[in-house]
MARFIVO-734946 format. One record per residue (C-alpha): residue number from 1; residue in one letter; chain; x, y, z. Coordinates in nm, 3 decimals. Each point is the difference from the previous one (the first is absolute). Layout:
<vomars>
   k r c      px      py      pz
 NUM a A       X       Y       Z
...
</vomars>
This chain:
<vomars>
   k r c      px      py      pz
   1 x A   7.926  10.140   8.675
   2 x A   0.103  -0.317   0.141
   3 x A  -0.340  -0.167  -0.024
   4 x A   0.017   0.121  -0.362
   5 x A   0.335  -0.184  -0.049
   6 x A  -0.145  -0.319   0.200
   7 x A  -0.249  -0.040  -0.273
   8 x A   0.176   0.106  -0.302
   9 x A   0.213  -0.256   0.094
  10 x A  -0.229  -0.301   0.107
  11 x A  -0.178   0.085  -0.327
  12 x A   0.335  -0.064  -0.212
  13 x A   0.080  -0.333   0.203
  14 x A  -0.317  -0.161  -0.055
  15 x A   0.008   0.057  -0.370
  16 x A   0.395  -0.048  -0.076
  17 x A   0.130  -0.131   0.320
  18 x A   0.334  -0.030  -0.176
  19 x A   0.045   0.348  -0.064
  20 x A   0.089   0.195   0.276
  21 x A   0.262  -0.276   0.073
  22 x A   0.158   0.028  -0.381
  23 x A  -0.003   0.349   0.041
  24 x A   0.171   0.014   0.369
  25 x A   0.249  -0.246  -0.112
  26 x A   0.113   0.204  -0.308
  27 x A   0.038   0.303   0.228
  28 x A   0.146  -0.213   0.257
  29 x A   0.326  -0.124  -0.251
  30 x A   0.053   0.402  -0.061
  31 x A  -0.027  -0.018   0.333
  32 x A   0.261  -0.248   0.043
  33 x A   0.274   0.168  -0.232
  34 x A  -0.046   0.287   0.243
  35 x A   0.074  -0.182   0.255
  36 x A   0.321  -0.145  -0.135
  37 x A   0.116   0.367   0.028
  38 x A  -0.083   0.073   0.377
  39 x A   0.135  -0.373   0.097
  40 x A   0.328   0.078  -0.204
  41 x A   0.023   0.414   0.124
  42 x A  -0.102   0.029   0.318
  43 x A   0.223  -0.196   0.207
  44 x A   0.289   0.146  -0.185
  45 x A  -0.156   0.375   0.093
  46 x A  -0.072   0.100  -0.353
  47 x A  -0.254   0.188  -0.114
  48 x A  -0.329  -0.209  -0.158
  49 x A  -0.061   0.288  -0.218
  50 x A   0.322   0.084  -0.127
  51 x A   0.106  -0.126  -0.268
  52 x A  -0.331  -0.032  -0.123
  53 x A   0.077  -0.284  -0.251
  54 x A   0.121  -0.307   0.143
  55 x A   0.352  -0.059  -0.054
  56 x A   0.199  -0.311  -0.059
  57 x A   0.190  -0.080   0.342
  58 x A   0.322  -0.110  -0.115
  59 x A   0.056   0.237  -0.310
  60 x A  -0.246   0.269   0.108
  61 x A  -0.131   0.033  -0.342
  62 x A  -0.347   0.137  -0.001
  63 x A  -0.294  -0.260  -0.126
  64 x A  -0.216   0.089  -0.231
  65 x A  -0.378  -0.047   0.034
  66 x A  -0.048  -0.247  -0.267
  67 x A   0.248  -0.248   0.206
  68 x A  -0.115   0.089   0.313
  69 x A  -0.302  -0.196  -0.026
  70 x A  -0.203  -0.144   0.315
  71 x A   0.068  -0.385   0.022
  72 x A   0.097  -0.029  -0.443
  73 x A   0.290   0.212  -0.003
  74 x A   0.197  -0.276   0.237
  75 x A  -0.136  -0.288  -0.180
  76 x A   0.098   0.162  -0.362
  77 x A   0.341   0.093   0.113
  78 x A   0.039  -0.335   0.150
  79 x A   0.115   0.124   0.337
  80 x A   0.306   0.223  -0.177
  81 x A   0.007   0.406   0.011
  82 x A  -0.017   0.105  -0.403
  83 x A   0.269   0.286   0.069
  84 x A   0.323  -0.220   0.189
  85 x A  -0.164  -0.394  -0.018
  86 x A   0.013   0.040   0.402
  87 x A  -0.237  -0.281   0.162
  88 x A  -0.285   0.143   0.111
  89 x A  -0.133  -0.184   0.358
  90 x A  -0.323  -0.171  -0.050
  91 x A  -0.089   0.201   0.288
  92 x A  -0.097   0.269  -0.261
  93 x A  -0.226  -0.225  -0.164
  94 x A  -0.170  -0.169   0.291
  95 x A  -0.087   0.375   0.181
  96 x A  -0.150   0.086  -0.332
  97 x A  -0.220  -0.359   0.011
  98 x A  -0.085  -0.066   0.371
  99 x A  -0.127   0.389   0.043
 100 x A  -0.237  -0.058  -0.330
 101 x A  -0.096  -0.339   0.140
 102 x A  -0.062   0.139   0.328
 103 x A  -0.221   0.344  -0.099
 104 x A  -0.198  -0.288  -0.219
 105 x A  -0.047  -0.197   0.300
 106 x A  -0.122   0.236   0.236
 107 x A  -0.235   0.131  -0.290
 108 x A  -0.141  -0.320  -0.001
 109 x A   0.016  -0.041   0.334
 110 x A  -0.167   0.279   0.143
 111 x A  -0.227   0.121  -0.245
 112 x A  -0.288   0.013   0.185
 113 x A   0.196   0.311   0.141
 114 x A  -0.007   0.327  -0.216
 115 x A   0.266   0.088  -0.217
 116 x A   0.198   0.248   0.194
 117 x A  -0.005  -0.252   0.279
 118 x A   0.142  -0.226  -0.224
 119 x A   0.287   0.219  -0.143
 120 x A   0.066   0.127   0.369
 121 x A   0.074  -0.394   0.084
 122 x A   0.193  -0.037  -0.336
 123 x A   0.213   0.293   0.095
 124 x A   0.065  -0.133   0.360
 125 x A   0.131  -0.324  -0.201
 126 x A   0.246   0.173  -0.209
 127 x A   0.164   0.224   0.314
 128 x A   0.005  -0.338   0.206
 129 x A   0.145  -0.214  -0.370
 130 x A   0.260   0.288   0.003
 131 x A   0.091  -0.076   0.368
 132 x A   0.002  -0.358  -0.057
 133 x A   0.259   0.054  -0.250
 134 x A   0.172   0.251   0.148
 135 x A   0.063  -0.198   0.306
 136 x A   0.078  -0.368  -0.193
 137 x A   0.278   0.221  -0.189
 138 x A   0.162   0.222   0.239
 139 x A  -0.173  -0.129   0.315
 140 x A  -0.135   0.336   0.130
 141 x A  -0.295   0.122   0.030
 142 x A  -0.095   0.392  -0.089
 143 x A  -0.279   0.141   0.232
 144 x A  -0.096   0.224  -0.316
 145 x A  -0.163  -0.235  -0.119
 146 x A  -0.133  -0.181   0.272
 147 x A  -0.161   0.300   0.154
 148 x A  -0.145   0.090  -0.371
 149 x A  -0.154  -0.359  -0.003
 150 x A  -0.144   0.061   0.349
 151 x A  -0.123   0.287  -0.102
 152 x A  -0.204  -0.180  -0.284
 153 x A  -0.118  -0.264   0.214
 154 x A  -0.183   0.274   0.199
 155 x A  -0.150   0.155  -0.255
 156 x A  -0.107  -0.344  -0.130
 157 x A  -0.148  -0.116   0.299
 158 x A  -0.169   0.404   0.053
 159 x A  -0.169  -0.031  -0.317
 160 x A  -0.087  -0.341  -0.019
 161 x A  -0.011  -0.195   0.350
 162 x A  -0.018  -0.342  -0.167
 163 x A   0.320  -0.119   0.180
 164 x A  -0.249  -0.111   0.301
 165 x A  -0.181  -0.317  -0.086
 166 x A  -0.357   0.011   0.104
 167 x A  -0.019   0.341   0.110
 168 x A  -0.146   0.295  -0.078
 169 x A   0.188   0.300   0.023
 170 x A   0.017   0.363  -0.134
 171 x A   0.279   0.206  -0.073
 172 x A   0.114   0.149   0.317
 173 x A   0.011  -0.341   0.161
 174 x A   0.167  -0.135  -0.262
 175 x A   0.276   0.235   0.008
 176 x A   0.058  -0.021   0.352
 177 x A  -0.006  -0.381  -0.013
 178 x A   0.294   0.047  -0.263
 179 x A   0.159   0.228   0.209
 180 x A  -0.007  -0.254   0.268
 181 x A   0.111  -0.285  -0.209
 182 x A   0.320   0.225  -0.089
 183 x A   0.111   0.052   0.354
 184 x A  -0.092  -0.300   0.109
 185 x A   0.247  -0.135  -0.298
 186 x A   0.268   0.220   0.099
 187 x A  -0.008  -0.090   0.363
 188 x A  -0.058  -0.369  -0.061
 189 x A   0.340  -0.053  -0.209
 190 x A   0.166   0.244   0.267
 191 x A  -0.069  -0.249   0.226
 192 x A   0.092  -0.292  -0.174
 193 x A   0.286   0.104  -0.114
 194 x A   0.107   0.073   0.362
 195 x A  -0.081  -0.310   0.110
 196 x A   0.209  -0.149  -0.285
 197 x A   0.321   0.258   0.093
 198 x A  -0.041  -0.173   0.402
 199 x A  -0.026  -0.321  -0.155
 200 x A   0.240  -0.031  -0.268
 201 x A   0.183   0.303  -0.030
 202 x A   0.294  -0.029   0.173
 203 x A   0.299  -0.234  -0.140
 204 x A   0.246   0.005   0.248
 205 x A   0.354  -0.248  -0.074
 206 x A   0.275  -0.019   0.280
 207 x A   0.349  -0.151  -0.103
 208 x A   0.219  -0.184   0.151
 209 x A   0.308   0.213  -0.024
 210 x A   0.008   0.368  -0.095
 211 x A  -0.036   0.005  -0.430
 212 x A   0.114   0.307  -0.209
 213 x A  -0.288   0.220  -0.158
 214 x A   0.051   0.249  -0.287
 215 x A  -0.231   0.203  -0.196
 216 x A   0.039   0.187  -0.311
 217 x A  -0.095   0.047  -0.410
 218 x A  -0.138  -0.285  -0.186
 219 x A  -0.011   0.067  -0.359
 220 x A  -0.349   0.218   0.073
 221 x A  -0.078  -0.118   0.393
 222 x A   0.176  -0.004   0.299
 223 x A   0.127  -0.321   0.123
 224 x A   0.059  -0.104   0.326
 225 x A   0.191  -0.295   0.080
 226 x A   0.004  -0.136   0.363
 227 x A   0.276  -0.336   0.000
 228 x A  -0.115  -0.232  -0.269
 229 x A  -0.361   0.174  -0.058
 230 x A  -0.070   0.270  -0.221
 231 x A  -0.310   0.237  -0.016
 232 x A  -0.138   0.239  -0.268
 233 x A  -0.102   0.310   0.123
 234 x A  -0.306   0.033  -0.203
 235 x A  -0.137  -0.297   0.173
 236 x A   0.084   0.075   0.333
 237 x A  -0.141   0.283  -0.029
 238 x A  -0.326  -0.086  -0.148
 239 x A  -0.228   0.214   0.203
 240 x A   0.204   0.340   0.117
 241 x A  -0.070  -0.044   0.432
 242 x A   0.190  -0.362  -0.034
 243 x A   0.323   0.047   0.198
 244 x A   0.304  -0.269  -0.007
 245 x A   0.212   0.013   0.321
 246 x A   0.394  -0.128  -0.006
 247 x A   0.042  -0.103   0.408
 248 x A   0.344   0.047   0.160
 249 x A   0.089   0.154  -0.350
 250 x A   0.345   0.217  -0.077
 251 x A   0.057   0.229  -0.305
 252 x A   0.338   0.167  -0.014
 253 x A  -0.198   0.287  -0.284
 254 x A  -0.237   0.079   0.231
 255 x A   0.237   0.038   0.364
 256 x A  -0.275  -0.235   0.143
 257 x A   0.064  -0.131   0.371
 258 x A  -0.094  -0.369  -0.036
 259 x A  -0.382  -0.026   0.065
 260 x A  -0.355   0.015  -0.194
 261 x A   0.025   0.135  -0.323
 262 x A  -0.367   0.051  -0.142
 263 x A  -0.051   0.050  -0.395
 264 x A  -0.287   0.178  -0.137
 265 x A  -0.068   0.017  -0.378
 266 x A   0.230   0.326  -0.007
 267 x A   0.217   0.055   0.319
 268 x A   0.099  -0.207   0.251
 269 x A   0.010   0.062   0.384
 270 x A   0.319  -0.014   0.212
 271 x A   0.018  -0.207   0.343
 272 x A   0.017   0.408   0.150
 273 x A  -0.307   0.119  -0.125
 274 x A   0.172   0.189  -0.360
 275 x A  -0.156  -0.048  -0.303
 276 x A   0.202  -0.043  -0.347
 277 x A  -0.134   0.028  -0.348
 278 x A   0.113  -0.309  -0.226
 279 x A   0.035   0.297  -0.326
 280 x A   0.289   0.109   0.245
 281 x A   0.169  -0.348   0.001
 282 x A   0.186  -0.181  -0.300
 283 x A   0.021  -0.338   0.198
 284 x A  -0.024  -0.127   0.331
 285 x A   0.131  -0.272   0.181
 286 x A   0.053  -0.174   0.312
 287 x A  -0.070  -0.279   0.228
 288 x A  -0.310  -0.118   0.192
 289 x A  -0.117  -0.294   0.160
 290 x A  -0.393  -0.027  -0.089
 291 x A  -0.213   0.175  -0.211
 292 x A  -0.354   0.097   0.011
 293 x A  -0.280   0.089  -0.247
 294 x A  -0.281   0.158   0.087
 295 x A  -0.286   0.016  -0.290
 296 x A  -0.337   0.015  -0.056
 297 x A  -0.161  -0.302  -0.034
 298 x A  -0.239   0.175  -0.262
 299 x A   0.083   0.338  -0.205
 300 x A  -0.208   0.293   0.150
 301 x A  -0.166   0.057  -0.343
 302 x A  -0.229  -0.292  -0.012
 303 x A  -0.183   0.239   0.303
 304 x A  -0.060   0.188  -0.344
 305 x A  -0.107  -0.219  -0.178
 306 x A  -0.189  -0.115   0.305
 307 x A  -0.164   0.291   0.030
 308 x A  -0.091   0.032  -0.406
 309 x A  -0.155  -0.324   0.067
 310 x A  -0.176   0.085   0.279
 311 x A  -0.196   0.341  -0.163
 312 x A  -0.117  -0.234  -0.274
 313 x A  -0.067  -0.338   0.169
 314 x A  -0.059   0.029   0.345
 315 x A   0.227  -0.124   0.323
 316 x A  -0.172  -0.334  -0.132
 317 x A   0.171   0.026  -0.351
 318 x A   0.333   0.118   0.165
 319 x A  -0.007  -0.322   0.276
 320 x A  -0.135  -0.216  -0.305
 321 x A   0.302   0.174  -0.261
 322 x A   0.282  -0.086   0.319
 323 x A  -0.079  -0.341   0.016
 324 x A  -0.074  -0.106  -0.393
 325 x A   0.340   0.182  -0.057
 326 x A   0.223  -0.148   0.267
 327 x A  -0.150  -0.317  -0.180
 328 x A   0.076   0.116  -0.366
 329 x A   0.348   0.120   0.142
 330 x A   0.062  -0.347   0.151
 331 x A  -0.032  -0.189  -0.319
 332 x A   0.171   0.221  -0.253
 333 x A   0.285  -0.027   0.217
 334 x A  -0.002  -0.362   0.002
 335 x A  -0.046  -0.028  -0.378
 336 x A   0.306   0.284  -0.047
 337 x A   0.199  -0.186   0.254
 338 x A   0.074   0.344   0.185
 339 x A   0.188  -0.111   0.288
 340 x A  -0.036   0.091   0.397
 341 x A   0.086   0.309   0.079
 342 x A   0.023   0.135  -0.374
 343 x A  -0.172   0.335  -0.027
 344 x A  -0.387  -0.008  -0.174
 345 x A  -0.214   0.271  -0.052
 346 x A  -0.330  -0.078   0.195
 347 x A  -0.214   0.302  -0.213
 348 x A  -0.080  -0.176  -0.351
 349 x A  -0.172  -0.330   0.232
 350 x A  -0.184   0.201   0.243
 351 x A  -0.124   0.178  -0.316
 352 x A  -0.057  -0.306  -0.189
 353 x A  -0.255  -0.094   0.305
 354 x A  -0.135   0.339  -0.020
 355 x A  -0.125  -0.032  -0.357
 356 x A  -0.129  -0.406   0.134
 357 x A  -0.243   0.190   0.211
 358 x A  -0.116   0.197  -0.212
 359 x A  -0.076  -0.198  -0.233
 360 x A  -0.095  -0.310   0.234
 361 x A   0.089   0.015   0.317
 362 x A  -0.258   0.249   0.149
 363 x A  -0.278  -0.244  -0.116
 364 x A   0.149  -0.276   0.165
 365 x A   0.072   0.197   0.278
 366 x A  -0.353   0.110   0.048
 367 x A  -0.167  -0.322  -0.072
 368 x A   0.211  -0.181   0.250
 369 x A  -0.140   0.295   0.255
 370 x A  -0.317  -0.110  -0.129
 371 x A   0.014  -0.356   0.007
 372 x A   0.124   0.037   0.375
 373 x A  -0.305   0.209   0.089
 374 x A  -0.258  -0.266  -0.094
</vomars>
């Protein structure tokens, strides 16, 4: 069956080489306006399925087809919902684009592949475009996804072990060299990312004199405040295992002794051992006379997308993705003029040098192994 494929579609790229691509990219914009759906439901835990019909988000009016066309419904409507004249983010519009430019591009791409392998890759580029999104937006990562890209990028590599420049493989070792590019992907950004939490994870201030502390309701975050500093919850608390310790703290609503009082995303720990939950608490206050934060130095979901990577490119295309995307990271931050120690979502650049490889970096890669052999 597959051979059959191979040829049917060898036979169509040497006579239209443009039409596979056309076609991919016109399925790949549907594809797109799909994806606008999962990006915009699933972090919020609602259903992708229902409502079927897509529904305006500020109104909630329900959009019919005929303006709820792939890349020209945005461009007619000029950005504005029809129903309420609500903006709608050009987010919308570039999904809808970079997915059919992307499906068109690995058509082109890889079409000395079969078809299947070809929509298997396209589909691991809209779960990983989704994730990219997902992440820039809310900055979280769902392993739903992730694992269903992984799980692509196996099959991918099982029935069509191109991945490996230069060598011939058949299906079996293919799919355990994708299997071994996951792990290796998963345990590579474990590693790294521990690394990172010993080496920059801990932020630890000492004052001069004891400061007061409070923490409580911020229109829809907590606050806390510790003397002249204040600190949104939401960012603290970026990944949940970062803690923030108050030393040689007091809170009269707790009936703390003066000592270590540890937050957690939800509760925080009393210098005696007793845990309280912050739903329980209305405000807190005190004084303390340092404070420490304890974070990870990179969110434990890029092990995810890591490990996505990984079943589709190889430990190479993981190491190759890291690197390309701490670069990417580096100089969007410059040109946005984020500042130190202002959160960023490492995902969307480590994907970014995920699609580089695929598209150029593995034959660099290979031909620099090549160039060093001779």
């Amino acid at each position: 069956m597959q051979d059959l494929l191979y040829s049917l579609t060898q036979s169509i790229s040497q006579e239209t080489p443009w039409l596979l691509p056309l076609c991919f990219a016109m399925f790949g914009a549907c594809v797109g306006s799909f994806l606008n759906v999962v990006i915009y439901r699933m972090p919020r835990e609602m259903s992708v399925n229902e409502p079927r019909r897509s529904f305006c988000p500020v109104c909630k009016a329900p959009i019919p087809w005929y303006l709820n066309l792939p890349i020209v419904s945005w461009l007619l409507l000029r950005g504005r919902a029809a129903c309420c004249g609500a903006r709608i983010p050009m987010r919308y519009w570039w999904v809808e684009l970079g997915t059919a430019g992307l499906f068109a591009a690995l058509a082109w791409s890889f079409a000395g592949t079969d078809v299947l392998t070809q929509a298997l890759l396209c589909a691991w580029a809209a779960c990983m475009v989704a994730v990219f999104f997902i992440d820039w937006e809310q900055m979280v990562v769902l392993p739903p996804l992730t694992w269903t890209a992984t799980a692509l990028g196996v099959l991918a590599a099982a029935l069509s072990p191109w991945l490996v420049e230069g060598q011939a493989l058949d299906m079996s070792e293919g799919l355990m060299w994708a299997l071994a590019g996951a792990v290796s992907g998963f345990i590579l950004l474990k590693l790294v990312a521990l690394l990172g939490r010993g080496l920059f994870g801990n932020k630890k201030r000492i004052f001069e004199a004891s400061c007061t502390w409070s923490l409580q309701q911020k229109e829809e975050d907590l606050e806390l405040r510790v003397g002249e500093e204040a600190y949104s919850w939401s960012d603290l608390f970026l990944e949940n295992s970062n803690r923030v310790e108050l030393l040689d703290a007091t809170s009269p609503e707790l009936g703390a002794e003066q000592g270590a009082l540890l937050f957690q995303v939800d509760c925080v720990q009393l210098p005696d051992g007793q845990v309280v939950s912050l739903e329980d608490c209305e405000k807190l206050s005190g004084t303390c006379s340092g404070l420490v934060q304890r974070r990870e130095a990179m969110g434990s979901g890029d092990a995810f997308i890591a490990m996505a990577i990984g079943a589709l490119c190889g430990w190479q295309g993981v190491l190759f993705a890291l690197v390309a995307g701490s670069f990417i990271g580096i100089f969007w931050a410059i040109i946005s003029r984020i500042g130190r120690g202002q959160p960023m979502p490492f995902g969307p650049f480590f994907i970014a040098g995920a699609f580089f490889w695929l598209f150029y970096g593995q034959q660099l890669f290979f031909r620099y192994l090549d160039w060093c052999a001779d």
